[in-house]
N, C-alpha and C positions, 0 to 999 in steps of 0.2 A: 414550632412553638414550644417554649418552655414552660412546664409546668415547676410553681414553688411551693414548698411546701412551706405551709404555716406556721408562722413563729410559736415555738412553746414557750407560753406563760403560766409558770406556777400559779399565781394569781387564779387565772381565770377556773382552775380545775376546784381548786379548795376555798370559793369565796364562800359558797352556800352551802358547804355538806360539812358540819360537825362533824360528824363521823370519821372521813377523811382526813379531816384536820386532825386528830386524835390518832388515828394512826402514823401518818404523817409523821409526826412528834416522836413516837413509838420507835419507830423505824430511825428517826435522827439521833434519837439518843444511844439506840444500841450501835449505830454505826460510830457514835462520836467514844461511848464504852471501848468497841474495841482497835478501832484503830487510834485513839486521842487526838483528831485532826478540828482543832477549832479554830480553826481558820474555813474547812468546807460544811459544819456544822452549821457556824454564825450566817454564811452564806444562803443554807438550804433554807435559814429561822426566821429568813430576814422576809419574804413573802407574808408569813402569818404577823409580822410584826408590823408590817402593810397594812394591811388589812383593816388594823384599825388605826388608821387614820396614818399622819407622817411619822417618823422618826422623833421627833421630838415631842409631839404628844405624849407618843408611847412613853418616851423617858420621863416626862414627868407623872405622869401615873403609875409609872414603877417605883417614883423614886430614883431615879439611875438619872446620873447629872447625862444631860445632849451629849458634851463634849465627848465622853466616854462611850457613847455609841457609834458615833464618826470614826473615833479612834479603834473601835474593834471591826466598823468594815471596811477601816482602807489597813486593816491588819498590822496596826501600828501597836496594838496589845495584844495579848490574848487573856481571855476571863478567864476568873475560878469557879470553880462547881458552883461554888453557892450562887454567883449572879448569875449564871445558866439558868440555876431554878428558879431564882427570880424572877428572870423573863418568862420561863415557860407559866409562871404562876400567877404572872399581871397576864399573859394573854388567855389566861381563866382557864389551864387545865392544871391536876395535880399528877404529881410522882409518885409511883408505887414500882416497888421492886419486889422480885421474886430471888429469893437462894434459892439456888441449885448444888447441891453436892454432887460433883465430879469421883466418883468413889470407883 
């Protein structure tokens, strides 16, 4: 008998914990900072943008035309910082950064 292990769904871990979900984001941004990979960024963001409700909701509540959200996840564009924050700002969290001097 084989035992499977069960499929992980983003989803299911970050529906109900704010919390999580804020970290979450935390964690994607500084990965997407320092390697600039947005292409695995848009991927990780694309669960919270779930969340609430389909892809084109979401777009229209951001503002952000449909077409342009298809197009950044079959990776036929890639965004600018500012529509990053965009998104992360229609999914109701804000951006705060810390300087760090490297001295």
């Amino acid at each position: 008998m084989t035992n499977k292990m069960p499929e992980y769904n983003t989803l299911d871990y970050l529906k109900d914990d704010l919390e999580l979900q804020k970290i979450y984001i935390s964690e994607l941004l500084k990965e997407y900072i320092n390697d600039n990979n947005a292409d695995a960024f848009l991927s990780a963001l694309k669960p919270l943008i779930q969340l609430n409700g389909s892809i084109s909701d979401f777009a229209k509540k951001s503002g952000i035309n449909r077409t342009y959200f298809y197009k950044l996840f079959r990776k036929e564009i890639k965004p600018e910082f500012p529509t990053i924050v965009l998104i992360i700002k229609n999914l109701g969290f804000n951006i705060n950064f810390n300087l760090n001097c490297n001295n």
